[in-house]
N, C-alpha and C positions, 0 to 999 in steps of 0.2 A: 544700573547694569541691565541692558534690555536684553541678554539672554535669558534671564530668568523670568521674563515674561513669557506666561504661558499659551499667550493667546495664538500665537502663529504655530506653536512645537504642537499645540493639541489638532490644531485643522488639519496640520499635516498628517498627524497620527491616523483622528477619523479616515480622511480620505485614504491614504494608503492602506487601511483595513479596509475599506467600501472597495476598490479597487479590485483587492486581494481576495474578496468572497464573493465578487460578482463575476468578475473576469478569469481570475487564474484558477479558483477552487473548481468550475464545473468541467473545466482541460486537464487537472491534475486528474478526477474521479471518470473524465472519459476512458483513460487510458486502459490500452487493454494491452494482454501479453499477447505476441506472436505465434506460442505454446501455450493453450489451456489443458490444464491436468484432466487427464482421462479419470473416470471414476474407474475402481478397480472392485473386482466381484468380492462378493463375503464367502462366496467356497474356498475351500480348501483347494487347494491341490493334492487328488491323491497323489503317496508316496508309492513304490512297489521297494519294500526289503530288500538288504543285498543278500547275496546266496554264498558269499565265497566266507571262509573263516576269519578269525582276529589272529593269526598266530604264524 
């Protein structure tokens, strides 16, 4: 049964890894978003209390 011969399913395998970490992996980590998250302050924001009553 020459499916079960490993010799062509493994060359394939290597190469389509060799492929996939030379070619597609440094396009995948190029990618940048359109929107980079602004960093946000560590203050507070002061508040001012309400003045009017609960009732």
């Amino acid at each position: 049964m020459p499916q079960l011969n490993p010799a062509p399913w493994f060359n394939i395998l290597v190469f389509s890894w060799v492929v996939f970490l030379t070619i597609l992996l440094p396009k995948v980590l190029a990618h940048t978003f359109p929107n980079e998250p602004t960093l946000q302050s560590t203050e507070k924001p002061k508040t001012e209390p309400w003045t009017w009553p609960w009732y």
